[in-house]
N, C-alpha and C positions, 0 to 999 in steps of 0.2 A: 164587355165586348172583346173578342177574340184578334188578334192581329194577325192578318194577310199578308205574307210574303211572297214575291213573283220572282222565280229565275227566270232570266233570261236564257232565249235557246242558242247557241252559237252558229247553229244553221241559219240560211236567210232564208227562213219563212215566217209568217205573223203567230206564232203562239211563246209559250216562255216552255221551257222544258220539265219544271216544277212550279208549283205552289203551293205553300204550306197553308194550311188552315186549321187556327188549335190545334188540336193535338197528329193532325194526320197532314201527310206528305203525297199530293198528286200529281203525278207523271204523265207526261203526255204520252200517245204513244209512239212506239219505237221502230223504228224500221230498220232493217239489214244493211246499213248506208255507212259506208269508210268517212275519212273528212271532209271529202267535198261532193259530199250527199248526193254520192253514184251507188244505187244499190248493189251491196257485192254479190259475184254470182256464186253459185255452190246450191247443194240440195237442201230437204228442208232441215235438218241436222246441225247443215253448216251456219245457215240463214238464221235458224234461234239459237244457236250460240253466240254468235256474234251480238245479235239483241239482246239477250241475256246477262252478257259480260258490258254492253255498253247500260245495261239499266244498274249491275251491281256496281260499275263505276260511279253513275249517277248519284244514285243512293250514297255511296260510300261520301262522296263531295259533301254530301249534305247533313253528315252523321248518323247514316241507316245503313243498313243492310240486309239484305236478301231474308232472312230472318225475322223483317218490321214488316215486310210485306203481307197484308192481310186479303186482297181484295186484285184478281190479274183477269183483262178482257183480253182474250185471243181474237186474231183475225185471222185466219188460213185461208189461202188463195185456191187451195182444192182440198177436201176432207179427205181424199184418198190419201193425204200425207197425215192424219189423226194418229195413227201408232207410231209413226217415226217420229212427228214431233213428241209426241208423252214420252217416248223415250229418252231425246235427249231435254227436255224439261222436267222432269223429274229430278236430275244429277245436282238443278241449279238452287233446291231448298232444300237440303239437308235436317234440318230443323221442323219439316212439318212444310207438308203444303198447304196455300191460300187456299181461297175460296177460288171460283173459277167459272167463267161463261167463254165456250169457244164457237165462234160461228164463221162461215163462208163468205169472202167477200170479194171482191174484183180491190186491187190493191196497187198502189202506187208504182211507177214502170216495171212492172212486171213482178214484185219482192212475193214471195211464197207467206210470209209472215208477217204479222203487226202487231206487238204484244204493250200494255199499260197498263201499269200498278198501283196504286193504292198502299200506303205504307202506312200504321202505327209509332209516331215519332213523341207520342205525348208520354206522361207520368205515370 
């Protein structure tokens, strides 16, 4: 039997921000939010980098990186922002991109983006 590991999120809301399960590392997902989880404003460029840099934090905390990541759900608040986010999402794996499902969503106070990964942490 496999042991389950739960982080804790630091924001106050009900999920943990990871949990490991054998060999893989799952991420909640990420929204464009500074410390005290006020979404920052900027376009969609600005919004997934900020997301981006707060998941390879994450990861890094947990001994992964951007690089274990196999498995990334996008949520864009409008598809007419599609080519400027793959622009600036492409910069952030160097190493080969995941796999990937991007869809349309109505998104928390207004954030352009919601991104959650899926990471490779096993043997």
């Amino acid at each position: 039997m496999s042991t389950i590991t739960r982080y804790p999120s630091a924001l106050p809301a009900p999920f943990s921000k990871a949990v490991q399960a054998g060999g893989f590392l799952f991420l909640s997902g990420v929204l464009p939010m500074d410390a005290q989880a006020n979404i920052i404003a900027g376009d969609i460029q600005a919004q997934t980098r900020a997301v981006l840099k707060r998941i390879a934090l994450t990861l890094a905390d947990l001994g992964a990186g951007m690089g274990d990541v196999v498995r990334v759900s996008v949520w864009l608040s409008d598809l007419i922002d599609f080519a400027a986010f793959n622009g600036e999402y492409q910069k952030h794996f160097p190493l080969g991109l995941p796999t990937r499902s991007t869809v349309q969503a109505v998104l928390y106070q207004g954030a352009k983006v919601e991104i959650e990964v899926q990471a490779w942490v096993g043997g």
